[in-house]
One Martini backbone bead per residue (centre of mass of N, CA, C, O) as a GRO file, in nm:
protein
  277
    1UNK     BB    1  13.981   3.479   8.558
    2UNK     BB    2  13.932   3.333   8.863
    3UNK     BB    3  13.971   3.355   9.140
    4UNK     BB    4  13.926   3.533   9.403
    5UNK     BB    5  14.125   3.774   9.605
    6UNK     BB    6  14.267   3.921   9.915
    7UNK     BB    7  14.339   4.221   9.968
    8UNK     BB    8  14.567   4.395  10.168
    9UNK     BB    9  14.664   4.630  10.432
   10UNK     BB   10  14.909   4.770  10.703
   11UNK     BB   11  14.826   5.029  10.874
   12UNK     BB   12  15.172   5.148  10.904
   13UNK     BB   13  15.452   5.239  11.047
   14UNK     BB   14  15.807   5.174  11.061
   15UNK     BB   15  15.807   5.233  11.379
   16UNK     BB   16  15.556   5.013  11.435
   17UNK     BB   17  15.702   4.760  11.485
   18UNK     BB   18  15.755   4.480  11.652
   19UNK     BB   19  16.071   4.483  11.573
   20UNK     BB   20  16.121   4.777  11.739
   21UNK     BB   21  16.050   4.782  12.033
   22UNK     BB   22  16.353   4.794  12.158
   23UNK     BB   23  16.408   5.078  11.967
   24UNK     BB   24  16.125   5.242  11.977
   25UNK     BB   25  15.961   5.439  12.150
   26UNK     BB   26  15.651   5.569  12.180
   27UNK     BB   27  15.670   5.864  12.275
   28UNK     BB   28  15.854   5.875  11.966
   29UNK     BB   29  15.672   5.895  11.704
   30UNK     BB   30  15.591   6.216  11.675
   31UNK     BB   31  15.939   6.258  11.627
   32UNK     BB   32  15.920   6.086  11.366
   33UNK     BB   33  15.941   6.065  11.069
   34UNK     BB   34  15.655   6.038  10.824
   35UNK     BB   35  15.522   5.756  10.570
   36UNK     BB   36  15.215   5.661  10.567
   37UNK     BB   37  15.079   5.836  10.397
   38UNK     BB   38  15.254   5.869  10.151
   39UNK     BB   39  15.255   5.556  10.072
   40UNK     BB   40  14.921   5.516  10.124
   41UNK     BB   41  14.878   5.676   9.819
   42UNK     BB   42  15.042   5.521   9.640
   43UNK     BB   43  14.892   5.281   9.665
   44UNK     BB   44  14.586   5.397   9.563
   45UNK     BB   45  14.736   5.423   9.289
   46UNK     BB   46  14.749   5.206   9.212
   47UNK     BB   47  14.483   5.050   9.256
   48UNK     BB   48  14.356   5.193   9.046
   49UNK     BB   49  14.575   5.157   8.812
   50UNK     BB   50  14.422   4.834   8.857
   51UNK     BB   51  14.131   4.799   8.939
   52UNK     BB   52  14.096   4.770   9.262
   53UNK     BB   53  14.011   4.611   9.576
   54UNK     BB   54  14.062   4.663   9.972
   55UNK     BB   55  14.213   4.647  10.236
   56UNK     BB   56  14.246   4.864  10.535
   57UNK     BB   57  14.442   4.776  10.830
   58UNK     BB   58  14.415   5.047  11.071
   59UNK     BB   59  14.552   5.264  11.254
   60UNK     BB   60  14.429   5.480  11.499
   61UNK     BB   61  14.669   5.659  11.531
   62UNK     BB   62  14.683   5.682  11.193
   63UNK     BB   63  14.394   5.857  11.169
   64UNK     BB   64  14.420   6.045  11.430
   65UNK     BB   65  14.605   6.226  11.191
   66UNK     BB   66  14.500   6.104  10.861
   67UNK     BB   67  14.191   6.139  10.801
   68UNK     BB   68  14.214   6.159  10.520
   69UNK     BB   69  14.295   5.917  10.421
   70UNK     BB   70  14.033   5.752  10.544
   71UNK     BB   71  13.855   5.902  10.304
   72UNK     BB   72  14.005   5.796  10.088
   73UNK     BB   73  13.935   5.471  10.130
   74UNK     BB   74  13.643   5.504  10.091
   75UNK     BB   75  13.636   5.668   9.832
   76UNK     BB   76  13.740   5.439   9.649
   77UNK     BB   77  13.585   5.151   9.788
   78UNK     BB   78  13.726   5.067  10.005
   79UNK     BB   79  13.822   4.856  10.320
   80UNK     BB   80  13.732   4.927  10.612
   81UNK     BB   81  13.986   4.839  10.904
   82UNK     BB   82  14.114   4.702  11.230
   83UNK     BB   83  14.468   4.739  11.403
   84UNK     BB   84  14.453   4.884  11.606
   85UNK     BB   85  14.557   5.173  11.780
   86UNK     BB   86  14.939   5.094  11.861
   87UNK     BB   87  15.064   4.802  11.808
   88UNK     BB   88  14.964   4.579  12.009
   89UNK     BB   89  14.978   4.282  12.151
   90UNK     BB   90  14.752   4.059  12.243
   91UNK     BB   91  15.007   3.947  12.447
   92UNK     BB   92  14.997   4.219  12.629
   93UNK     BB   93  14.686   4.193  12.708
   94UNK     BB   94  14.397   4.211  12.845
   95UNK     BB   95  14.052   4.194  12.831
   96UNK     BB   96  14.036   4.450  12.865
   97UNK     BB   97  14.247   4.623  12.711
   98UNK     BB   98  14.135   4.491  12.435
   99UNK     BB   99  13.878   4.607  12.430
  100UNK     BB  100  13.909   4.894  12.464
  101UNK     BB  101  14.058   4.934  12.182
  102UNK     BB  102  13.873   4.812  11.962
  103UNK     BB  103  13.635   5.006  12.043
  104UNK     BB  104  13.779   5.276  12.005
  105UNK     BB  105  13.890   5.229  11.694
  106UNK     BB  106  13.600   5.181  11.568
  107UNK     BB  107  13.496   5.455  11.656
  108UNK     BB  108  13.736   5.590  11.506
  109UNK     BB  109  13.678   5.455  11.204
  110UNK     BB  110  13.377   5.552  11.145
  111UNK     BB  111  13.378   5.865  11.227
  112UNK     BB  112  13.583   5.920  10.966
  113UNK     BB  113  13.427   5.719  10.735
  114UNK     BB  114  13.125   5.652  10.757
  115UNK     BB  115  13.151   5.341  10.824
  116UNK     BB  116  13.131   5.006  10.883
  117UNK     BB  117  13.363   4.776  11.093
  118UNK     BB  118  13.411   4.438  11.040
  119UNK     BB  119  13.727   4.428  11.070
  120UNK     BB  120  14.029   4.216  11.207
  121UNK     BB  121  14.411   4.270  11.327
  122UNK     BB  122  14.656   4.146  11.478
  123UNK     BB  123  14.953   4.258  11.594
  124UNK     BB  124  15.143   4.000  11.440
  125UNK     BB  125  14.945   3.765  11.487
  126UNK     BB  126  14.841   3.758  11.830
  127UNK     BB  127  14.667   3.546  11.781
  128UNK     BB  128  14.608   3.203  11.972
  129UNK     BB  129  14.631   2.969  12.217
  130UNK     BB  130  14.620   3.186  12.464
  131UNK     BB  131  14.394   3.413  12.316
  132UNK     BB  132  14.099   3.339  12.208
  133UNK     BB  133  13.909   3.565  12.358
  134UNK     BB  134  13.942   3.763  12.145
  135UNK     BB  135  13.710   3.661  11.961
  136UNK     BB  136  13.471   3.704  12.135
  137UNK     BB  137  13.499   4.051  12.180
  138UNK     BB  138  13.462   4.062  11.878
  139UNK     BB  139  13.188   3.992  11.854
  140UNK     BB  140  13.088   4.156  12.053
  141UNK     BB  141  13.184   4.434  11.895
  142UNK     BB  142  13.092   4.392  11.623
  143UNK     BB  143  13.225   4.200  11.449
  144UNK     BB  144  13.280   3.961  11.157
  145UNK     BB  145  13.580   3.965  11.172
  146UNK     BB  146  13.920   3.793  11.130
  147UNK     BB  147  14.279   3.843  11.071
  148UNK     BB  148  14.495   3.667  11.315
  149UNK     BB  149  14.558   3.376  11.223
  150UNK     BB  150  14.854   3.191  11.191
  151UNK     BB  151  14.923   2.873  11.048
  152UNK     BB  152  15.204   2.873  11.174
  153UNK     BB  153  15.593   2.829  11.242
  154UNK     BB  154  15.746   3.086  11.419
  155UNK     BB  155  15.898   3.332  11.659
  156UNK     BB  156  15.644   3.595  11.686
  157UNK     BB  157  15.404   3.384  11.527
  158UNK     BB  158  15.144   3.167  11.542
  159UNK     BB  159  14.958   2.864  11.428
  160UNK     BB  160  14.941   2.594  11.314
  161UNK     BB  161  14.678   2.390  11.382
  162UNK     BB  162  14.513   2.601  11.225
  163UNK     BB  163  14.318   2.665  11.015
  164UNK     BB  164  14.379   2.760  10.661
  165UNK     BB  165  14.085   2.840  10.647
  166UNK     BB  166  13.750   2.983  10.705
  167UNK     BB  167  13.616   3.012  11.002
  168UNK     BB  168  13.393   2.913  11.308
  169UNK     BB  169  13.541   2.990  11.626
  170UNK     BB  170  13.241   3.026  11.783
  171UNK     BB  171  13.047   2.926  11.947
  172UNK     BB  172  12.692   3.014  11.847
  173UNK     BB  173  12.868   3.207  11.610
  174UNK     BB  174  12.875   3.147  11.265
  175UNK     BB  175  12.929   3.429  11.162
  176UNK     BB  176  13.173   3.429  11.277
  177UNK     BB  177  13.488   3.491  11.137
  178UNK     BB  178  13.833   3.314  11.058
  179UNK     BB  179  14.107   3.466  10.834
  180UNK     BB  180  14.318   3.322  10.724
  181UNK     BB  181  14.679   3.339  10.601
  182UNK     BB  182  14.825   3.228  10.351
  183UNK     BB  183  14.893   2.877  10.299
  184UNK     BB  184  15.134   2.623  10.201
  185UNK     BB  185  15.111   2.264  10.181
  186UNK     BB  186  15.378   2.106  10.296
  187UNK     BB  187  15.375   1.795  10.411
  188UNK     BB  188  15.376   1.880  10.754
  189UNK     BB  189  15.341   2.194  10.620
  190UNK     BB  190  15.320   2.576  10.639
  191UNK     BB  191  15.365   2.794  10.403
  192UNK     BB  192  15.444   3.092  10.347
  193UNK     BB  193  15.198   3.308  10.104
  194UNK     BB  194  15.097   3.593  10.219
  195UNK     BB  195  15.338   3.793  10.270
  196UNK     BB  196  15.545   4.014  10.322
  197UNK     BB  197  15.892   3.871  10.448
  198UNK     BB  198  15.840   3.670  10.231
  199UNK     BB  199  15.778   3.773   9.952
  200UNK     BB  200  16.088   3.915   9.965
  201UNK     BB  201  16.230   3.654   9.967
  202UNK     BB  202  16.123   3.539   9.764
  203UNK     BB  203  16.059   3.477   9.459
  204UNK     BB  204  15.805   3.536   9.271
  205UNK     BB  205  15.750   3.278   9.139
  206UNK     BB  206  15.688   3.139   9.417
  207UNK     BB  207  15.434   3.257   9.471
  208UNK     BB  208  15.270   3.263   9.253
  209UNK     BB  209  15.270   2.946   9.244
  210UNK     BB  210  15.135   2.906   9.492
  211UNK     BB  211  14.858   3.079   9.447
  212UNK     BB  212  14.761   2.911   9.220
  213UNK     BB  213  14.756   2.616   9.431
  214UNK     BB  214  14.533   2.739   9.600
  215UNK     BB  215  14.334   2.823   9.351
  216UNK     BB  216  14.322   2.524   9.192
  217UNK     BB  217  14.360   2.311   9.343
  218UNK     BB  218  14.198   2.404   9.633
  219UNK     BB  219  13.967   2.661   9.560
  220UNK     BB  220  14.058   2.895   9.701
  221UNK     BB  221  14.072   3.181   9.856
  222UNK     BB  222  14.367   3.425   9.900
  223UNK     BB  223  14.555   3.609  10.096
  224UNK     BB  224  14.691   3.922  10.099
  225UNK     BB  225  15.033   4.130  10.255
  226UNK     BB  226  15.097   4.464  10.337
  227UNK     BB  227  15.313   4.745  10.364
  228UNK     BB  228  15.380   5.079  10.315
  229UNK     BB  229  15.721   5.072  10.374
  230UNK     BB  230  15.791   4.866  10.168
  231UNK     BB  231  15.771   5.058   9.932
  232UNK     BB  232  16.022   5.221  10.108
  233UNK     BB  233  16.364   5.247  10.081
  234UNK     BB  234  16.336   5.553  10.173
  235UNK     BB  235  16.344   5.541  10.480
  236UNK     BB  236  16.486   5.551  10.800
  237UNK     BB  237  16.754   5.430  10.927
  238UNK     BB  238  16.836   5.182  11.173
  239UNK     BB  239  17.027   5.152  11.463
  240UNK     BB  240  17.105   4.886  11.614
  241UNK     BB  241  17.011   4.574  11.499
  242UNK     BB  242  16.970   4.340  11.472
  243UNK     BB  243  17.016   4.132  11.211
  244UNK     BB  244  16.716   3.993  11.161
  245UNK     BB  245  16.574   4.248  11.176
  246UNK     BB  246  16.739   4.371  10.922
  247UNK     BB  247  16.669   4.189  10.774
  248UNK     BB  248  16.382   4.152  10.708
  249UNK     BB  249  16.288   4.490  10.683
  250UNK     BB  250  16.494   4.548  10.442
  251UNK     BB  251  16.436   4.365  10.218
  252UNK     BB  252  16.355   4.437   9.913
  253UNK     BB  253  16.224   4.689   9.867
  254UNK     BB  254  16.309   4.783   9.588
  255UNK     BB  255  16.082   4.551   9.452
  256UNK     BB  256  15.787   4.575   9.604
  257UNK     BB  257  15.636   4.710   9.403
  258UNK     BB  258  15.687   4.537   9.125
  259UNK     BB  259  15.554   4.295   9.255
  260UNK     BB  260  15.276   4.432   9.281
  261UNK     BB  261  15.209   4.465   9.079
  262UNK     BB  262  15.198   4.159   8.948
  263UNK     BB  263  15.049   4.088   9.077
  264UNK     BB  264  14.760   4.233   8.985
  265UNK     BB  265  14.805   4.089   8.709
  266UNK     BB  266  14.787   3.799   8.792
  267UNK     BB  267  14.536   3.850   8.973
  268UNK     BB  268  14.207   3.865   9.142
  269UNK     BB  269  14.068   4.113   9.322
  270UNK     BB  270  13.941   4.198   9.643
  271UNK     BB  271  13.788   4.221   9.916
  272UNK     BB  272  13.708   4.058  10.192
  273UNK     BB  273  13.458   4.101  10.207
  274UNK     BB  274  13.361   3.991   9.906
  275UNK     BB  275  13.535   3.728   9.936
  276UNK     BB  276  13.381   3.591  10.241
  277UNK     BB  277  13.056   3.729  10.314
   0.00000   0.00000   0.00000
């Protein structure tokens, strides 16, 4: 094995992403089947049998319902980390909003973790050139790194001409760092290669090939993202969504779990935090 690289999960269910916003109702999450728990331990069980340890950037939302969860994720040696309360973007928050969000998310995963929780990642990676304040509150709040600025151009998030590899984004505070998801320079372009719906999108051996490239290449470290609902293709499915939504979220999940073995045999990895701090 050579570099190690670092694997993440972003817990949270099937009805909390950001492109179901327009059709699924915050008030309404409590009455949709949850699959989020059931995913999540399905993960944990892989990563076992793979001997492997992950950060898991978890929803406040899903900690205060399912606490033994995330007393799992600790009792296994993961790195527990914060993905705000409600999966709110935030470019939807002001910087009250978001202090509120991050610090209540923060002393609730702690609290039932029972360890300091050090990084954060923002919903849909919505921290760009518009809203980097975020990082300044994140410093304050006593984070000690972000996952949140992915240097792609997407119609989403994004910020392309952010550094690729992990930098320290904050006159005067050199300790804190920005851990962007990885991603391959080709040409004039940043192409994403650090999972999601991409991962899904390409064959294997597409992502395979780039994350070799950056580690060999490049000797950096990589980071690498899925969610728990990926690899539930019996989740429920939603109707009534545009082409590109349901083309993006439903693609090829009946995949997406052998893919993810494959990927932790062919790759070495471990936590943000011991790849990176």
């Amino acid at each position: 094995m050579g570099i190690k690289n670092a694997m993440t999960v972003d817990v949270e269910d099937y009805f909390q992403v950001s492109a179901f916003e327009p059709y699924i109702a915050r008030d309404q999450w409590d009455n949709l089947p949850h699959r989020v728990d059931r995913n999540t331990h399905i993960i944990l069980d892989l990563f076992t049998g793979h001997g492997i340890k992950a950060t898991f950037f978890t929803l406040g939302w899903v900690a205060e319902r399912y606490p033994e969860l995330v007393k799992r994720i600790v009792a296994d040696g993961h790195e527990l980390a914060c993905h705000g309360y409600g999966h709110i973007r935030v470019t939807e928050q002001t910087p009250g909003q978001f202090r509120a969000d991050v610090a209540k998310t923060k002393s609730l995963l702690e609290d039932i973790g029972g360890v300091r929780v050090k990084g954060y990642r923002a919903a849909s990676y919505s921290i760009n050139a518009s809203n980097l304040w975020a990082l300044d509150i994140l410093q304050d709040e006593g984070f000690l790194y972000s996952s949140s600025i992915y240097p792609v151009k997407h119609d989403l998030y994004g910020m392309p001409d952010a550094p690729r590899f992990m930098y320290s984004p904050l006159a005067g505070h050199p300790d804190f760092k920005e851990i962007p998801i990885t991603t391959l320079r080709f040409g004039q372009k940043n192409l994403p290669c650090g999972g999601g719906g991409f991962f899904r999108f390409y064959p294997y051996a597409v992502s395979k090939w780039a994350f070799q490239r950056v580690n060999s290449d490049e000797q950096q470290a990589g980071i690498f993202y899925f969610h728990p609902w990926e690899i539930d293709p019996g989740q429920p499915r939603q109707h009534g969504l545009a082409a590109k939504t349901r083309f993006r979220h439903y693609l090829n999940l009946q995949r997406m779990e052998s893919r993810i073995k494959q990927l932790l045999t062919d790759f070495d990895w471990d936590t943000m935090a011991k790849v990176f701090l």
